[in-house]
py3Dmol code that shows the C-alpha trace and the ligand (Angstrom):
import py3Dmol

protein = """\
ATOM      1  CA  UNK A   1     -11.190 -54.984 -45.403  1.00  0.00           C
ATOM      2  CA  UNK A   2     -10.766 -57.263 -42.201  1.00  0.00           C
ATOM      3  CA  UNK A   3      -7.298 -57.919 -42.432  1.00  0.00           C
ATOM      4  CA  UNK A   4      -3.685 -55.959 -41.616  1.00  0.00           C
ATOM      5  CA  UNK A   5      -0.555 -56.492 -41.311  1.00  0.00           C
ATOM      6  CA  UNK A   6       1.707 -58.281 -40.488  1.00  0.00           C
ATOM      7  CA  UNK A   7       2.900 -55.533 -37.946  1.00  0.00           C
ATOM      8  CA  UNK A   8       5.695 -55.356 -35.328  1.00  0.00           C
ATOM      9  CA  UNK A   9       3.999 -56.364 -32.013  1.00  0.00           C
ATOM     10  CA  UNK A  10       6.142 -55.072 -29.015  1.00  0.00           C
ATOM     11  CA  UNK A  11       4.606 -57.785 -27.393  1.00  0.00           C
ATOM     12  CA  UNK A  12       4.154 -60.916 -29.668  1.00  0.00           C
ATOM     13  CA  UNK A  13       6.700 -60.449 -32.521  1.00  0.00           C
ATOM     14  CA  UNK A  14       4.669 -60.179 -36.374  1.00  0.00           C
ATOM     15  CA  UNK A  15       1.071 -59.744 -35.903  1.00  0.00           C
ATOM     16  CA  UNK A  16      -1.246 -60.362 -38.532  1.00  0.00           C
ATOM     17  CA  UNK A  17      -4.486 -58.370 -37.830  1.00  0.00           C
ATOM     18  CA  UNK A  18      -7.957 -59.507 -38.077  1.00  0.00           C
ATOM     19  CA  UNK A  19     -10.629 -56.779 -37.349  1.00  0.00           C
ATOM     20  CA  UNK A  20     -14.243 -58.594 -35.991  1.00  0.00           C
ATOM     21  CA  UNK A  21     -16.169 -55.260 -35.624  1.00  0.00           C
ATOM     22  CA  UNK A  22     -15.446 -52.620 -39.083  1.00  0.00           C
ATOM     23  CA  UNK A  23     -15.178 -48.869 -38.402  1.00  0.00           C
ATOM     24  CA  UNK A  24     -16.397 -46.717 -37.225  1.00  0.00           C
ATOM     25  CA  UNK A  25     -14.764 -47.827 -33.964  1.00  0.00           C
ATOM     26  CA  UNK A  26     -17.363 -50.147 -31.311  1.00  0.00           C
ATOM     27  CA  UNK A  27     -16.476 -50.235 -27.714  1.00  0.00           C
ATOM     28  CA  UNK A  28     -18.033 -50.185 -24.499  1.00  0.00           C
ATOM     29  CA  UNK A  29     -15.021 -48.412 -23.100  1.00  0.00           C
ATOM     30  CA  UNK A  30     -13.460 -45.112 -23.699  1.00  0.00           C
ATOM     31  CA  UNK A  31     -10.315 -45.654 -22.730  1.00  0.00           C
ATOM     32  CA  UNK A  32      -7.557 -42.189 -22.322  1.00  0.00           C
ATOM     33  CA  UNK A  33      -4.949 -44.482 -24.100  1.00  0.00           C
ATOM     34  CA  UNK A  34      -6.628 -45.698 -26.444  1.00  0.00           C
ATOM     35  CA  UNK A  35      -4.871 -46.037 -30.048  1.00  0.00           C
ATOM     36  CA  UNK A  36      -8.373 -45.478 -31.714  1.00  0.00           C
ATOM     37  CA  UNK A  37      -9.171 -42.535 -30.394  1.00  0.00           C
ATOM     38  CA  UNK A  38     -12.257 -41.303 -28.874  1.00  0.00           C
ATOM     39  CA  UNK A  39     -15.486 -43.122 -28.439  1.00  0.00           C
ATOM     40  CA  UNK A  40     -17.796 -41.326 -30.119  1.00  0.00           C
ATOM     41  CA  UNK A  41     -20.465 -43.932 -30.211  1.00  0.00           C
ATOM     42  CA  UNK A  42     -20.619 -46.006 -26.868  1.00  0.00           C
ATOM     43  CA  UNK A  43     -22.369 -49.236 -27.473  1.00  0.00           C
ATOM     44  CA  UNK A  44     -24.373 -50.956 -24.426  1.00  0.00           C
ATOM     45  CA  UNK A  45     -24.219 -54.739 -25.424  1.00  0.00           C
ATOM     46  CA  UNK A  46     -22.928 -56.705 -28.088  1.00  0.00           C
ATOM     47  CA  UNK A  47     -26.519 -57.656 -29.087  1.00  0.00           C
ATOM     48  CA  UNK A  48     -26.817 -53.583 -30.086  1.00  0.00           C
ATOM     49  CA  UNK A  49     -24.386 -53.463 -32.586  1.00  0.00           C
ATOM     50  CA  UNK A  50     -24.911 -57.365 -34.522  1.00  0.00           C
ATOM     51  CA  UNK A  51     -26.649 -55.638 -37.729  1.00  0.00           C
ATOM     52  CA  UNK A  52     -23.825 -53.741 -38.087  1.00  0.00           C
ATOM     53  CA  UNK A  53     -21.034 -56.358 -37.641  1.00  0.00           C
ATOM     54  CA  UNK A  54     -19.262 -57.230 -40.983  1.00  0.00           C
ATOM     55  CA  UNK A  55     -20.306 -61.179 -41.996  1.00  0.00           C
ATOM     56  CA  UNK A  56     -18.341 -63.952 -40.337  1.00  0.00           C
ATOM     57  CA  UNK A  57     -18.046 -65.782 -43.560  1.00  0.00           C
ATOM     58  CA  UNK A  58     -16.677 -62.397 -45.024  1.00  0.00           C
ATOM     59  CA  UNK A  59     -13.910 -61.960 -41.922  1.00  0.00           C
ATOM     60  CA  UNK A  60     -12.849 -65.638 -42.254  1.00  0.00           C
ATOM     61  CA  UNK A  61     -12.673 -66.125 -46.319  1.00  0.00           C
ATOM     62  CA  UNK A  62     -10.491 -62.627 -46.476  1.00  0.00           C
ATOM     63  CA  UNK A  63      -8.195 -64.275 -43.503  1.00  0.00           C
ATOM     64  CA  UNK A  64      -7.723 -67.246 -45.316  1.00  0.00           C
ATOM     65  CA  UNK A  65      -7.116 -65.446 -48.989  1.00  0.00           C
ATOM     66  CA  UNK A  66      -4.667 -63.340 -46.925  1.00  0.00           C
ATOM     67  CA  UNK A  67      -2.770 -66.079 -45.575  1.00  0.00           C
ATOM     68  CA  UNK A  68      -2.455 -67.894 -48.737  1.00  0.00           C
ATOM     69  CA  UNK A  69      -0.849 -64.879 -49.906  1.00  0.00           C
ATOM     70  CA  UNK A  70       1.578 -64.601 -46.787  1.00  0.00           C
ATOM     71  CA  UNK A  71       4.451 -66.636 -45.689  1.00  0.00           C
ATOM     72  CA  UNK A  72       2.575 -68.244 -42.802  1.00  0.00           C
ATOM     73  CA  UNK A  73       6.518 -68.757 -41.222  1.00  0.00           C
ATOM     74  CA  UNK A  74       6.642 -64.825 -41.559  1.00  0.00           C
ATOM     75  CA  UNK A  75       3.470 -64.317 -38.760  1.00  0.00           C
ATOM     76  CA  UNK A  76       4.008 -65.097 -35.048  1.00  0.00           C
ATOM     77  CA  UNK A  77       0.159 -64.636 -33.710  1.00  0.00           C
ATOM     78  CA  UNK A  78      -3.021 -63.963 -35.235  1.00  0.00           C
ATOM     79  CA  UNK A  79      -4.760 -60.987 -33.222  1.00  0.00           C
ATOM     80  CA  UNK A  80      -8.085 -60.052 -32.798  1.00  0.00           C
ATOM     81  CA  UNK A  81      -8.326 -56.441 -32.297  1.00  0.00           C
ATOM     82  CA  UNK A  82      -9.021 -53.636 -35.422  1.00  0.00           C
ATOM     83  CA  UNK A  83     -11.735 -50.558 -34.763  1.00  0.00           C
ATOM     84  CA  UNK A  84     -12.723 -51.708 -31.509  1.00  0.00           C
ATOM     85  CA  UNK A  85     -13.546 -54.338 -28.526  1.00  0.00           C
ATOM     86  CA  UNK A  86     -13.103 -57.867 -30.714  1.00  0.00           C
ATOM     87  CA  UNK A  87     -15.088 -59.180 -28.228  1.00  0.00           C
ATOM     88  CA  UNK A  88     -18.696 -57.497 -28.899  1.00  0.00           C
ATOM     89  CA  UNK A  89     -18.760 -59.819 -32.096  1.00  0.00           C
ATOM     90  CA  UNK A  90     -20.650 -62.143 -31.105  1.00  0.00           C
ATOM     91  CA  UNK A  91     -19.549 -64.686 -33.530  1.00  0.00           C
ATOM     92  CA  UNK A  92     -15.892 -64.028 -32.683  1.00  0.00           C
ATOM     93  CA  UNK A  93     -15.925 -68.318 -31.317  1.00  0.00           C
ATOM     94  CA  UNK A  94     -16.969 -69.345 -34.594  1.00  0.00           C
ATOM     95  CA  UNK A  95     -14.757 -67.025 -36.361  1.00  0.00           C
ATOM     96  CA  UNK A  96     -11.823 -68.544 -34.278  1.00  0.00           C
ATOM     97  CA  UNK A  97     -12.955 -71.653 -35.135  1.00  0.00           C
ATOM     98  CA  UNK A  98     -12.930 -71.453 -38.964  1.00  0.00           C
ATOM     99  CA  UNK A  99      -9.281 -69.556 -38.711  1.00  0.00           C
ATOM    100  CA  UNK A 100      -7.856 -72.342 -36.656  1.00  0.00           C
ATOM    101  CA  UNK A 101      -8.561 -74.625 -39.304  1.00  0.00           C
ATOM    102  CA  UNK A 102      -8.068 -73.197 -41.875  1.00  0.00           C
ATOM    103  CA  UNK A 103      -4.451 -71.751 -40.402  1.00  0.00           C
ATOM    104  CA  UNK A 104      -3.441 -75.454 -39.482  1.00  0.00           C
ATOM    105  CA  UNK A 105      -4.358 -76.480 -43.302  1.00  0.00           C
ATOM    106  CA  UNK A 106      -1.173 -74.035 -44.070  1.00  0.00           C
ATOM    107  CA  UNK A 107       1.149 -75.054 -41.967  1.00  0.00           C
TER     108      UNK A 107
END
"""
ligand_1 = """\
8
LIG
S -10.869 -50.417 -28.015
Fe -9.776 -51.139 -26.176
S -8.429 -49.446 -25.592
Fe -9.945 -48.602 -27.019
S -11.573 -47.768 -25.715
Fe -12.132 -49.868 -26.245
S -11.336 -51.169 -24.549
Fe -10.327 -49.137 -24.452
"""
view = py3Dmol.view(width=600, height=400)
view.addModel(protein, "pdb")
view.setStyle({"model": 0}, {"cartoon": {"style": "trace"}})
view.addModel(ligand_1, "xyz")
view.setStyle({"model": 1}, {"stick": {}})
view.zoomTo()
view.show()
């Protein structure tokens, strides 16, 4: 599952979730305040981690099934975030890409 939400954001209003990275949590940080606890496996480089990334067509097809399923006026942002640093998916430009257009097709 790749998808939460919507959740409060304290920051942006209704968040709908999209996790680019699966448990167990990935980061190259470990972080005192961070909400997913301990980093129990630090990872290097994004390159380290790609067999275990979930599939980018998986990620965006559950987005878009999602959002059919939501009231898209009900969501204020889409965030990137989950079980760890969205960023060490490599594929997060493409996956942006296909949720971007896909999102605009709903609105
Ligand atoms: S996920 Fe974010 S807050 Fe948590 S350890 Fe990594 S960089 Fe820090």
């Amino acid at each position: 599952m790749y998808t939460y939400g919507p959740v409060p954001s304290w920051r942006y209003g209704r968040s709908f979730g999209v996790d680019v990275t699966s448990p167990p949590k990935k980061c190259t940080y470990n972080c005192v305040y961070c909400q997913l606890g301990f980093t129990k496996e630090h990872v290097t480089s994004p390159e380290s981690i790609i067999d275990s990334l979930p599939p980018t067509n998986d990620i965006v097809n559950e987005v878009s099934l999602t959002i059919e399923r939501l009231d898209i006026e009900t969501i204020d942002v889409i965030t990137f975030s989950g079980t760890g640093e969205p960023t060490l998916n490599l594929d997060i430009d493409k996956i942006l890409f296909e949720i971007k257009s896909r999102v605009a097709v709903f609105q």
